[in-house]
Backbone as a chain_set.jsonl record, in Angstrom:
{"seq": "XXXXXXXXXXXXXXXXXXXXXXXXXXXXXXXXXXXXXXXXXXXXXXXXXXXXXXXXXXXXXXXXXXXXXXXXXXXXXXXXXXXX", "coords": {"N": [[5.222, 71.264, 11.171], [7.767, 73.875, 9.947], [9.231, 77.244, 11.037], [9.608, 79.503, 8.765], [12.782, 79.083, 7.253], [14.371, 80.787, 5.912], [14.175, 83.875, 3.484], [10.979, 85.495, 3.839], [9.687, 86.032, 7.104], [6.575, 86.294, 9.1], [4.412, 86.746, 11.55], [2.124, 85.899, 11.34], [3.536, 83.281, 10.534], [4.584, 82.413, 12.578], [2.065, 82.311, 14.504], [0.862, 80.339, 13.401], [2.679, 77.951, 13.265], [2.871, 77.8, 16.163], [0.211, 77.327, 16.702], [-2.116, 79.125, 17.117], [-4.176, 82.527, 17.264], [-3.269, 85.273, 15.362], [-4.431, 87.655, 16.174], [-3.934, 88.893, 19.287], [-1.519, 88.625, 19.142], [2.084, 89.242, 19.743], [6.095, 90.25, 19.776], [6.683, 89.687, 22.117], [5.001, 88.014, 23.761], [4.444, 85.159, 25.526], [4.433, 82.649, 24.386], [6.034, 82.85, 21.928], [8.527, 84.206, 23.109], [9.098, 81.658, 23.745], [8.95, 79.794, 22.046], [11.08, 81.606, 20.281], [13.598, 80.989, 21.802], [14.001, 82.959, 23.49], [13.831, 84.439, 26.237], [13.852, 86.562, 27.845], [14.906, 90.058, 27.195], [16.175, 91.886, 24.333], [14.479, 90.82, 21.364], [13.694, 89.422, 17.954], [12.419, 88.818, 14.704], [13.842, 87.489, 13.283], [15.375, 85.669, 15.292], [13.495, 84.176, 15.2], [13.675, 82.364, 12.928], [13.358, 79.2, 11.102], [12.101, 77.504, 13.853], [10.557, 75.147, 15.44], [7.744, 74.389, 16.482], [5.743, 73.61, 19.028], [4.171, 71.218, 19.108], [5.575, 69.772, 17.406], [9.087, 68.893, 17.364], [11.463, 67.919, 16.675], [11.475, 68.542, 13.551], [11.926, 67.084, 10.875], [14.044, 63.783, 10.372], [17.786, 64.371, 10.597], [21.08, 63.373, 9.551], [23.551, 62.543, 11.656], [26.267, 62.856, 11.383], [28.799, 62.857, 12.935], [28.93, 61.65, 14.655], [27.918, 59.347, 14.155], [26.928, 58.522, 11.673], [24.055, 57.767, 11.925], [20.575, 58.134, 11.436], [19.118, 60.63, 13.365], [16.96, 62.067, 15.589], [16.769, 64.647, 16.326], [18.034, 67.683, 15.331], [21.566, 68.054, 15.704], [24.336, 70.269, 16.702], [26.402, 71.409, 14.409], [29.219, 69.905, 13.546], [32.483, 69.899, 12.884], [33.559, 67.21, 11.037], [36.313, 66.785, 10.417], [38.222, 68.382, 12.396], [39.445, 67.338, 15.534]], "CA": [[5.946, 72.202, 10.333], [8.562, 74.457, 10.727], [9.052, 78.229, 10.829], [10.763, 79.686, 7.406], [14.724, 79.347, 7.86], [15.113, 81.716, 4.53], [13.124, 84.566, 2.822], [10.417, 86.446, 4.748], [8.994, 85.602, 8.128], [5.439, 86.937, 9.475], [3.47, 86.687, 12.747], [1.101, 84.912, 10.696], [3.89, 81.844, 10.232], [4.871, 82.344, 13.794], [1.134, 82.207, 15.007], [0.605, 78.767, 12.538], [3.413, 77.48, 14.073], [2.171, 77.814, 17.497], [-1.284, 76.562, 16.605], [-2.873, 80.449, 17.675], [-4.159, 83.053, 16.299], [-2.862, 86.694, 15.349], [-4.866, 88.919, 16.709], [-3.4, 89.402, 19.832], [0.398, 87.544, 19.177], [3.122, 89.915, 19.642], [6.937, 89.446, 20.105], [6.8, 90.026, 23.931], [4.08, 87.015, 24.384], [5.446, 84.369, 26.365], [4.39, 81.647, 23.602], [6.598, 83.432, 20.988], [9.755, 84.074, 23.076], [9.493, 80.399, 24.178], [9.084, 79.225, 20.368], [12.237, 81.934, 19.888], [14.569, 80.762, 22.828], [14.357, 84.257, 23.803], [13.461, 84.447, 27.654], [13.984, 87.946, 28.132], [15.596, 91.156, 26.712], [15.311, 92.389, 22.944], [13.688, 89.829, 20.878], [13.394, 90.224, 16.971], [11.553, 88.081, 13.517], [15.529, 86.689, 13.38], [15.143, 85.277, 16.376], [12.069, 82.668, 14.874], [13.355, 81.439, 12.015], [13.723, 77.851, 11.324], [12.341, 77.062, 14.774], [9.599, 73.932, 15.225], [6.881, 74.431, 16.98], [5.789, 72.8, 20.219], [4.075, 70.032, 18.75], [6.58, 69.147, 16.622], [10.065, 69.123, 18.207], [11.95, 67.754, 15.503], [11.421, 68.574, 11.733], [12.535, 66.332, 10.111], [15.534, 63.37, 10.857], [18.88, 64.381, 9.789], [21.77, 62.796, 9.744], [24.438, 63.197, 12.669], [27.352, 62.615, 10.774], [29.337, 63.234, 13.679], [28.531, 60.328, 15.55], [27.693, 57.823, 13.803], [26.53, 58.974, 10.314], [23.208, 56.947, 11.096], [19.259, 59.432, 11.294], [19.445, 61.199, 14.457], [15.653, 62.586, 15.502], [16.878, 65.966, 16.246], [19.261, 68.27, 14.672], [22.69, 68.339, 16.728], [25.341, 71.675, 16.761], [27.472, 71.06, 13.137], [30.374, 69.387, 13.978], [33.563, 69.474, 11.744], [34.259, 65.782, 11.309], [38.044, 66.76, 10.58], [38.782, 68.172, 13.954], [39.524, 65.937, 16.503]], "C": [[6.96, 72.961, 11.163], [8.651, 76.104, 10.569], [9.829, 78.403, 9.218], [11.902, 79.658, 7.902], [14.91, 79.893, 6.715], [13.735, 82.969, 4.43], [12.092, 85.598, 4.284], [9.967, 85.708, 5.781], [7.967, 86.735, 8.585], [5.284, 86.278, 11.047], [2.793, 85.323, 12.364], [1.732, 83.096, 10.595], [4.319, 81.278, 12.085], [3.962, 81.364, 15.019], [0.798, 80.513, 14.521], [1.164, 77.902, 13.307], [2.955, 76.951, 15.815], [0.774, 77.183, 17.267], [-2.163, 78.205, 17.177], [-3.15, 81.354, 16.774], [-3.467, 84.386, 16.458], [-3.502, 87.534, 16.183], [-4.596, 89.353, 17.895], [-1.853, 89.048, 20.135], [1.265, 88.987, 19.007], [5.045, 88.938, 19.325], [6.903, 88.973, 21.727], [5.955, 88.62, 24.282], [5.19, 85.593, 24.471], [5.241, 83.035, 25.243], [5.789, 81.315, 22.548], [7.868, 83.423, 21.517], [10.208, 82.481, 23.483], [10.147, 79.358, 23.221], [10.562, 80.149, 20.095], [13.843, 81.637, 20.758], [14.87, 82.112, 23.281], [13.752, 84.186, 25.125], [12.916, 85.586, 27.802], [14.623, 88.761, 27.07], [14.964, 91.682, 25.179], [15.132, 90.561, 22.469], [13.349, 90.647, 19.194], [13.268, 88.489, 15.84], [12.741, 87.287, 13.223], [15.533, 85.952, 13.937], [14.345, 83.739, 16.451], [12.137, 82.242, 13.604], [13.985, 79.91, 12.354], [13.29, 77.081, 12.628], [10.669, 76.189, 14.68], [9.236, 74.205, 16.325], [6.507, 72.847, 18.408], [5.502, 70.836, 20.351], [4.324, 69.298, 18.057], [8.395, 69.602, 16.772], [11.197, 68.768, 17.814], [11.189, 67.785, 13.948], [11.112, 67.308, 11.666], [14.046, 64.747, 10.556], [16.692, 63.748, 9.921], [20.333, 63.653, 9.853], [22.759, 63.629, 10.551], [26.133, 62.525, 12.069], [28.906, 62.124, 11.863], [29.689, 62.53, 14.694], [28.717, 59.512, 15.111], [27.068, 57.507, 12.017], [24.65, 58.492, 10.043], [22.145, 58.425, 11.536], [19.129, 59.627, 12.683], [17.392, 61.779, 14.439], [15.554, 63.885, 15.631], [18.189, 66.668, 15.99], [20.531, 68.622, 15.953], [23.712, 69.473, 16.112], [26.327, 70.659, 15.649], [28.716, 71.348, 14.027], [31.579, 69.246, 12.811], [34.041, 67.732, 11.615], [35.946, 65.776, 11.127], [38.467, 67.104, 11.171], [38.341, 67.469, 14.761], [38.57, 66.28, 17.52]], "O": [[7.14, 72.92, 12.38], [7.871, 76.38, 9.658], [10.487, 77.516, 8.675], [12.118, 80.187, 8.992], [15.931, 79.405, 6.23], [12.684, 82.968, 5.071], [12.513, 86.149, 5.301], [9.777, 84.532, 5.47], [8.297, 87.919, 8.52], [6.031, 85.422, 11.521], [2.859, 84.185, 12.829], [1.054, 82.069, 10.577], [4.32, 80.153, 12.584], [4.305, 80.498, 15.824], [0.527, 79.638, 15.344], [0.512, 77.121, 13.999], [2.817, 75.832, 16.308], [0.497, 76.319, 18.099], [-3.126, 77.862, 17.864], [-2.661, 81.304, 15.645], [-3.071, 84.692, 17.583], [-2.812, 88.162, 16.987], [-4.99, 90.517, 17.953], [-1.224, 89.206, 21.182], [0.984, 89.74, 18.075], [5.291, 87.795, 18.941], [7.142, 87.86, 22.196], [6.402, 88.083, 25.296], [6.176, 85.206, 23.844], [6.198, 82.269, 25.365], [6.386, 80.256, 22.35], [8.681, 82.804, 20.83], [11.382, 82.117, 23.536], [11.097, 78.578, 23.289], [11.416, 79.4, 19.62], [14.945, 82.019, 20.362], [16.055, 82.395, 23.456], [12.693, 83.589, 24.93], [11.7, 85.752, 27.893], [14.899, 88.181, 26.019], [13.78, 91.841, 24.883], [15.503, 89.523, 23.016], [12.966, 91.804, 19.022], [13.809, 87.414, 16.097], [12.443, 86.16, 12.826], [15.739, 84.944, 13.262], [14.424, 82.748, 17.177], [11.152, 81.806, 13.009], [14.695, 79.51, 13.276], [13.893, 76.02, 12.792], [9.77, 76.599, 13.946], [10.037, 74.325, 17.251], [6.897, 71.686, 18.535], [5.976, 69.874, 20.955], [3.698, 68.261, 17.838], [8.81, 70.634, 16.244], [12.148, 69.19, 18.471], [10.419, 66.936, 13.498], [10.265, 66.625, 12.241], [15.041, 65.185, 11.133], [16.657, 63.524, 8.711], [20.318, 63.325, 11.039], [22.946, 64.839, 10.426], [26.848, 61.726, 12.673], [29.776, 61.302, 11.577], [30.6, 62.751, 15.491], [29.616, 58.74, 15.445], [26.884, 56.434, 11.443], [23.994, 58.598, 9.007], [22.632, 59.506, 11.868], [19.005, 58.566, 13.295], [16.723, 61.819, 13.406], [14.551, 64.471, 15.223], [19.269, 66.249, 16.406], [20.328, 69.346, 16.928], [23.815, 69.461, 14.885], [26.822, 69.563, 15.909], [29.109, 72.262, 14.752], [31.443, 68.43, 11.9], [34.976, 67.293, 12.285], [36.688, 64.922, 11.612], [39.585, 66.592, 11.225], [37.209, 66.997, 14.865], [38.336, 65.493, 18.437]]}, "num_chains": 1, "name": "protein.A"}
């Protein structure tokens, strides 16, 4: 699975995500900023949406349009296909 990319986000989807439990999960825990690409500094529930968990590293396949139009295994940076 993946975190929510809309609507509300919890700990609780954070913690799922991760395979752990709540009761001691913050933002600050090194699981959490790893799952948020956050290293260091502030860190905030923004930060973790949409993001796939360790043991699943792609979603879903989507198409890379951009390339080659064919199913790509992980999502690549949207590309305008009408600039060069």
């Amino acid at each position: 699975m993946t975190t929510p990319c809309s609507g509300c986000i919890s700990l609780t989807d954070v913690a799922t995500e991760l395979g752990v439990s709540t009761a001691c999960l913050s933002l600050g825990a090194a699981s959490v900023r790893g799952l948020a690409g956050v290293a260091s500094g502030c860190i905030s529930m923004a930060n973790l949406y949409c993001k796939p968990g360790p043991s699943n590293p792609c979603p879903t396949p989507v198409i890379n349009q951009a390339v080659d139009g064919a199913a790509s295994p992980c999502p690549t940076p949207a590309v305008n296909p009408a600039t060069p």
